[in-house]
Phi, psi and omega in degrees: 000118182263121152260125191287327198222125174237120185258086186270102147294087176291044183238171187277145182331294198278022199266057222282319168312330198266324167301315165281355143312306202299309184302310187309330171285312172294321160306322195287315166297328166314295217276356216252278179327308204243006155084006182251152183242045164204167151258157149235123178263155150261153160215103164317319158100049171237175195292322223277295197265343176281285173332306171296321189288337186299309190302311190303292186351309192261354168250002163286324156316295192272354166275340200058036166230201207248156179230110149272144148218152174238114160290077185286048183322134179224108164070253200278017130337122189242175186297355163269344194300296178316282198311332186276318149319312166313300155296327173295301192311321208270328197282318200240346190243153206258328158227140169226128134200186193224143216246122153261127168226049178296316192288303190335288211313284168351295175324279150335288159347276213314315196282322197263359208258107190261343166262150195273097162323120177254335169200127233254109169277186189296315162308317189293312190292330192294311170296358145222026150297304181296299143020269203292293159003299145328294218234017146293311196291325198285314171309316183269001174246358060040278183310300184277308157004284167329285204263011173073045166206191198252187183228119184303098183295168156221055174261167185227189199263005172272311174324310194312311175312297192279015183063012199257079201224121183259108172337149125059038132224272219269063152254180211229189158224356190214163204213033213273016192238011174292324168250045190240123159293149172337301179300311169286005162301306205279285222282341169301325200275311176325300209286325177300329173306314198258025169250328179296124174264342172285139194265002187272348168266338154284339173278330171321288214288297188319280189299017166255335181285339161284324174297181205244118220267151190185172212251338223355060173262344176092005149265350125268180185270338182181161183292314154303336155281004147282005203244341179079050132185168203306309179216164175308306188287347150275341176310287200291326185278325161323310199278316159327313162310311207277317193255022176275344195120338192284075186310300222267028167228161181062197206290122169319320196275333185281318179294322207278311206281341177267342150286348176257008164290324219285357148319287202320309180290316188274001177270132045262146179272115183235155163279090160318103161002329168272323174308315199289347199043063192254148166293127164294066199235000000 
């Protein structure tokens, strides 16, 4: 997973307006320093990528290149998911549009599967979740290739903790919600609502912070109960606790699921030149 942005900030914590400069400048520089002329988004019509489409949005403005974002719909998508996508794409993006790739993914399926499923268990769906995930990325790398520019992750630092992530899909090359908790996701998308004068881009945003958060791969009914709890705000306060040193408070299953991710976090695991006892050279 490349992460682009570490956000050491000397602003006061809740300064949310003043955090979303930052990121937006620090991208703008990115996109400057490497010379590309366009970004690509997916847009889920989830808080993460509604969110994401705001910041590029103002800084592709003021760069003068383009935000393709796309709605890459598979299957189990659902028609609010789609709408909501929708309106953010249509809201925020210089091109949208939206892709169903259910028949390929089927395809694909049918071909990679080499044992006859009979019942589809929890283990089946996370693995062809990852799939759809996969031939998201391929699309959207894809995409930017075309138009010389890069693809915008939306993972955020809670996702980052709990793995809750598909290896080599639905990441990035930028990062810009990476050094944000779930939760603080939530309250920047808040606070940006209520600074947005356009209204069709405040109601996009509002209704992706009011939906119901979900992955949309069809493995669970929503993201935290795929997370083993009730709401973000006990997720984020588990883990916060969990790396202040407090082990034995909060939710167990959440602590369990960010210690058997950290393959995740080290990946690629490589053998080093010094193991080897080779000159670092």
């Amino acid at each position: 997973m490349l992460l682009s942005i570490t956000m050491k900030i000397s602003i006061q914590k809740n300064n949310w307006l003043s955090i979303a400069e930052f990121i937006r400048r620090d991208l703008e520089d990115y996109v400057v320093r490497h010379n590309l002329r366009a970004l690509v988004l997916g847009v889920s019509g989830g808080i993460d990528s509604a969110l994401t489409a705001a910041l590029a949005a103002e800084a592709c403005r003021k760069l003068g290149i383009s935000l393709y974002g796309r709605s890459i719909t598979i299957e189990t998508n659902t028609e609010a998911e789609k709408e909501r996508a929708r309106a953010v794409g249509n809201a925020f993006c210089t091109d949208f549009r939206e892709v169903d790739l259910t028949t390929l993914y089927l395809s694909v399926r049918e071909e990679m599967e080499e044992v006859k499923i009979k019942e589809i268990s929890r283990e089946d769906k996370v693995r062809r979740g990852n799939i759809k995930a996969r031939l998201r990325m391929i699309y959207l790398y894809n995409l930017a290739q075309q138009h010389k520019g890069m693809v915008l992750s939306t993972d955020n630092r809670t996702e980052y903790m709990l793995g809750f992530w598909t290896l080599h899909g639905d990441v990035g090359d930028y990062t810009p919600l990476f050094g944000l908790w779930k939760t603080e996701v939530y309250a920047l998308a808040r606070a940006w609502v209520e600074q947005e004068t356009e209204l069709s881009k405040r109601k996009a945003l509002q209704a992706c912070i009011e939906g119901l958060p979900t992955d949309g791969l069809g493995i669970s009914a929503s993201d935290t109960e795929q997370l083993g709890a009730r709401t973000y705000e006990e997720v984020d306060d588990t883990l916060k606790e969990y790396l202040e040193g407090d082990s034995l408070l909060g939710n167990p299953t959440v602590i369990g699921r960010h210690l058997a991710s950290e393959y995740k976090r080290r990946n690629p695991y490589c053998i080093t030149r010094g193991m080897l006892g080779l000159e670092d050279i």
